[in-house]
N, C-alpha and C positions, 0 to 999 in steps of 0.2 A: 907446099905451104898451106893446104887445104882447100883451098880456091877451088869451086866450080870448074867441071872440065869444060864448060862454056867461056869462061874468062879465062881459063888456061888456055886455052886455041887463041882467045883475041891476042892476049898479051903475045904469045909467039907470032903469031900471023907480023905483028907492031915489028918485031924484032926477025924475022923472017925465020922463022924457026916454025919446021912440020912435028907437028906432033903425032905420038903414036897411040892412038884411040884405043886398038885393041890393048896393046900393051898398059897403057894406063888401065882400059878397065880389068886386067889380068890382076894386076897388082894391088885395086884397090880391094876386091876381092880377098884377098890375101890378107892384107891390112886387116878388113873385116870381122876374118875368121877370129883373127889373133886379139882383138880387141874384144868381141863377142867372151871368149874363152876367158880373157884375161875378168874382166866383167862377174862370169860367173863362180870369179873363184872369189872377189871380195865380198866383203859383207855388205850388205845393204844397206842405203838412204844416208851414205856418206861418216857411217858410223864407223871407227879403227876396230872397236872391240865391243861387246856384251856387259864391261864391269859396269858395276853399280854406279862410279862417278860417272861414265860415258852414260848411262841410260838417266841419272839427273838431267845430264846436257842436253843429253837429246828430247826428252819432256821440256824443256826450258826453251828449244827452240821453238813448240809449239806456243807456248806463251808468247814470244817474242815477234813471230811474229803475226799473232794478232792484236798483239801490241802496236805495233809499227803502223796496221791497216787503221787502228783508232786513231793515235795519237796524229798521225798524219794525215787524217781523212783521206785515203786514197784506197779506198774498195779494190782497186786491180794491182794493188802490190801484190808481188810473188815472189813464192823464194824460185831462186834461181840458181844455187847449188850449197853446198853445205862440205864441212867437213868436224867431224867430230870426234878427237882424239881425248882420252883422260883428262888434260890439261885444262882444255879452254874448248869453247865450242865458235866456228867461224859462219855465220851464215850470211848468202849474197843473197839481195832482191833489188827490183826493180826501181828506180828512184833518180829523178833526173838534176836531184842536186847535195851539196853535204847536208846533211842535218845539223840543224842550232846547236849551240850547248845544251839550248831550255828543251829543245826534242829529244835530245838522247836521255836525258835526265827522266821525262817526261816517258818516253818509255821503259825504261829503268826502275821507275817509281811504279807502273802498271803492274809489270811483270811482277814485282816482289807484292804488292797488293795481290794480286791471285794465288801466288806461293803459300801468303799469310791467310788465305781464306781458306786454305785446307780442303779445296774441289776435290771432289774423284776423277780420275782418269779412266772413263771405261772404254772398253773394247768391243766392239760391234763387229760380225761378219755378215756383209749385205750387199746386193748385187753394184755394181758400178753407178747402174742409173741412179737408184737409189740414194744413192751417197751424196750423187751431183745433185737432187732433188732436193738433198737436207741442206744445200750449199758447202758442203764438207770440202777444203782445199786439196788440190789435188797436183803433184809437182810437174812430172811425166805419166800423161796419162796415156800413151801409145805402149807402156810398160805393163798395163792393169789389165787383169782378167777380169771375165766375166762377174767374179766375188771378191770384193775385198777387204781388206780389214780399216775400220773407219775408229780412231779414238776421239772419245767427245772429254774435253776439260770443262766441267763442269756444265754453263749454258753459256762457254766465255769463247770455245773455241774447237774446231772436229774438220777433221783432215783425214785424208786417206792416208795410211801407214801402217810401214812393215815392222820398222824397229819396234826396240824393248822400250819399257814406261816403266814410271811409279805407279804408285797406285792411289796416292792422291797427290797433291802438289807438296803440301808441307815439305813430303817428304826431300825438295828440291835444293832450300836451304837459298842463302841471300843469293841473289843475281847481281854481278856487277859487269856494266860494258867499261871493257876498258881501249876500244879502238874503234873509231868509224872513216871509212875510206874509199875514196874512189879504184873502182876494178877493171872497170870500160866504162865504154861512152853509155849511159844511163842505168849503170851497174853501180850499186854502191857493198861493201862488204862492215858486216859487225862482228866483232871480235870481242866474246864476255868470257867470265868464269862464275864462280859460282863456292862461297866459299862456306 
């Protein structure tokens, strides 16, 4: 169930049941490999594909969410996983409650202001610290080398990433959310497109 093999022993101990140490770590091992592998065959930063509407979405996620850290006042929002298919783009961050109507709106209206201001999105290659220095958001940082690639949206927003981009915003075209939802306990997920 993915429990700690420290609460996996209590719970059996509770129910008298010996666990088998080695054998779990044998197996989780295994698990590992296979997840590792599986990993390096997707593409990266929760992206399905390279086409042009997937790489709108995924610039759009960087508007959104420095959106989210305005509108909200809340500096330590993150995102917290992402998935970004042609359709629609779904992004989770951190947020210990729903959001108003007047907040989704309210970011919604942000994002499509920086769409309309026609930013550049450039691309930086610059060491790690570097990046942390410029304050550049950064998802999984136990993932990043030594250099990586940091994109700035204008002076609006700059994040370390791998995926594909526009090359200025215009080219993103309207943002519309159209789902906000609770995911876990102080997870919340958005759900837009982009038409």
């Amino acid at each position: 169930f993915g429990f700690p093999i420290e609460m996996t022993k209590e719970l059996a101990k509770e129910m008298n049941i010996n666990v088998d140490e080695k054998g779990f770590e044998e197996e989780f091992k295994k698990h590992q490999e296979i997840s590792r592998v599986g990993a390096e065959k997707k593409f990266k930063g929760g992206l399905s594909d390279a086409s042009e509407q997937t790489t709108k979405l995924h610039t759009a996620t960087h508007l959104l969410n420095e959106s989210l850290r305005k509108v909200l006042k809340k500096k330590d929002l993150v995102q917290k996983g992402s998935h970004i298919p042609p359709e629609r783009l779904r992004f989770d961050f951190n947020f210990s409650r729903p959001l108003t109507e007047k907040e989704i709106r309210d970011v919604e209206k942000l994002v499509n202001e920086k769409i309309k201001e026609d930013l550049p999105v450039v691309r930086e290659e610059i060491t790690f610290g570097e990046a942390k220095r410029r304050g550049a958001q950064a998802v999984f940082e136990q993932k990043y080398g030594e250099r990586v690639s940091v994109y700035s949206v204008g002076d609006f927003s700059i994040e370390v990433c791998g995926g594909p981009h526009v090359k200025n915003t215009k080219e993103v075209g309207r943002f519309k959310i159209i789902k906000e939802e609770g995911v876990a306990a102080g997870i919340r997920r958005i759900k837009a497109v982009i038409e």
